[in-house]
N, C-alpha and C positions, 0 to 999 in steps of 0.2 A: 396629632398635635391640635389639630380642630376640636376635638371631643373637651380636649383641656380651658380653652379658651371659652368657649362658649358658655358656662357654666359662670363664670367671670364679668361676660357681657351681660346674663341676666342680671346679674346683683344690681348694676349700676343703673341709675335712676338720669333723668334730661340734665337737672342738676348739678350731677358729678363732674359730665365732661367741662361743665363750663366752670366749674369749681377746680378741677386741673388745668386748663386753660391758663385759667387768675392764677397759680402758684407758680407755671412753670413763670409766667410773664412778669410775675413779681421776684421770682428768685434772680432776674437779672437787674434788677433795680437798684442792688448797689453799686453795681458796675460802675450803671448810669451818673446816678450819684455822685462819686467820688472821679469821674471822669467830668465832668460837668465844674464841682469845684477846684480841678488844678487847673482846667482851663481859664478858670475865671480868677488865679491866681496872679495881681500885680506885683512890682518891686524886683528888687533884689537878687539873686539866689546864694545861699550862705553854703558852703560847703565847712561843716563843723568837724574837726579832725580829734578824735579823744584816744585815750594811752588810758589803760585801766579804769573807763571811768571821768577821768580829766581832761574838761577841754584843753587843749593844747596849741592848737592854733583855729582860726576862721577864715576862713577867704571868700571875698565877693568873686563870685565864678563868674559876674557880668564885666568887672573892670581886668580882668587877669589874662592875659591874650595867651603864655605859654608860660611855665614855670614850674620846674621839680625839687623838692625837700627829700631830702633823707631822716627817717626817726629811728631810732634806738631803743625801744622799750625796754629793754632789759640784755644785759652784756648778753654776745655774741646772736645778738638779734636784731635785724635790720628791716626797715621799709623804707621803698622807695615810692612816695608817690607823686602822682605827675598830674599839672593842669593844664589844659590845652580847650580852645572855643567854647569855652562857658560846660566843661566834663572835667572829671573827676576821676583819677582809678589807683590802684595799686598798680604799679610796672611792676616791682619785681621785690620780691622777699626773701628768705631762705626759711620758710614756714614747710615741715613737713606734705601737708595737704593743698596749698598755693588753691586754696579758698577765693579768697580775696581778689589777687592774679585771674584769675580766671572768670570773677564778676565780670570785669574790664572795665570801663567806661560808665559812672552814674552821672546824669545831669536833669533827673526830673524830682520834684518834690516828694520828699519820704523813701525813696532809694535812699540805701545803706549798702556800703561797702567793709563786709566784716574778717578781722583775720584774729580769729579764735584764740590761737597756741601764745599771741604778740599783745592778746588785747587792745587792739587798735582797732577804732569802729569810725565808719568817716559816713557821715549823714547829709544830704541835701536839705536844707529848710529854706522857707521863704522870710524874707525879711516883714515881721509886721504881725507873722504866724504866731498860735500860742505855742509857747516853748516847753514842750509836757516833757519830761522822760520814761522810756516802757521799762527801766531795766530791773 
């Protein structure tokens, strides 16, 4: 295994290593990033509840102390979700795959809570945020 290596270590120049050094340290830089601005995130937290596409309902996850809705997307299909200390989740569905059920709990900015088969997509946003949609 030595004999392999070594052939490797010549190619490389003083340069190089400090040139991998800066890539690996910079591939963690988004992390930082985007850790940096949810912390620096004020206001609000909106939890946006959509059914194919269509907002449906919104709720300030800061004034909501406990409170659960049932949704019907589409005859013999049901969601139950439940808000409880500034979170957000699906309890319970009758979705083959229980996707959604099994997130459990979003309560940070850009957490999505998705139930595929129901088309029901429940997103965290900050109040103030630009409101883009990916879909």
């Amino acid at each position: 295994m030595k004999k392999t290596i070594q052939p490797f270590l010549k190619l490389l120049k003083p340069y190089d290593y400090l040139l991998f050094v800066l890539l690996v340290v910079g591939s963690f830089l988004p992390l930082f990033l985007f850790e940096a601005q949810a912390q620096s995130d004020t206001g609000d937290r909106y939890a946006i509840v959509r059914i194919n596409g269509e907002e449906v309902d919104r709720f300030n996850l800061e004034e909501i102390d406990a409170m659960e809705k049932t949704y019907y997307p589409a005859e013999g299909q049901y969601n139950i979700v439940e808000i409880k200390d500034g979170a957000i989740r699906v309890r319970e569905d009758n979705s083959p795959d229980q996707i959604a059920v099994k997130t459990s709990w979003i309560y940070r900015n850009g957490q999505t809570s998705i139930c595929l088969p129901h088309k029901l997509v429940i997103e965290i946003k900050q109040a103030g945020a630009s409101d883009y949609l990916i879909y």
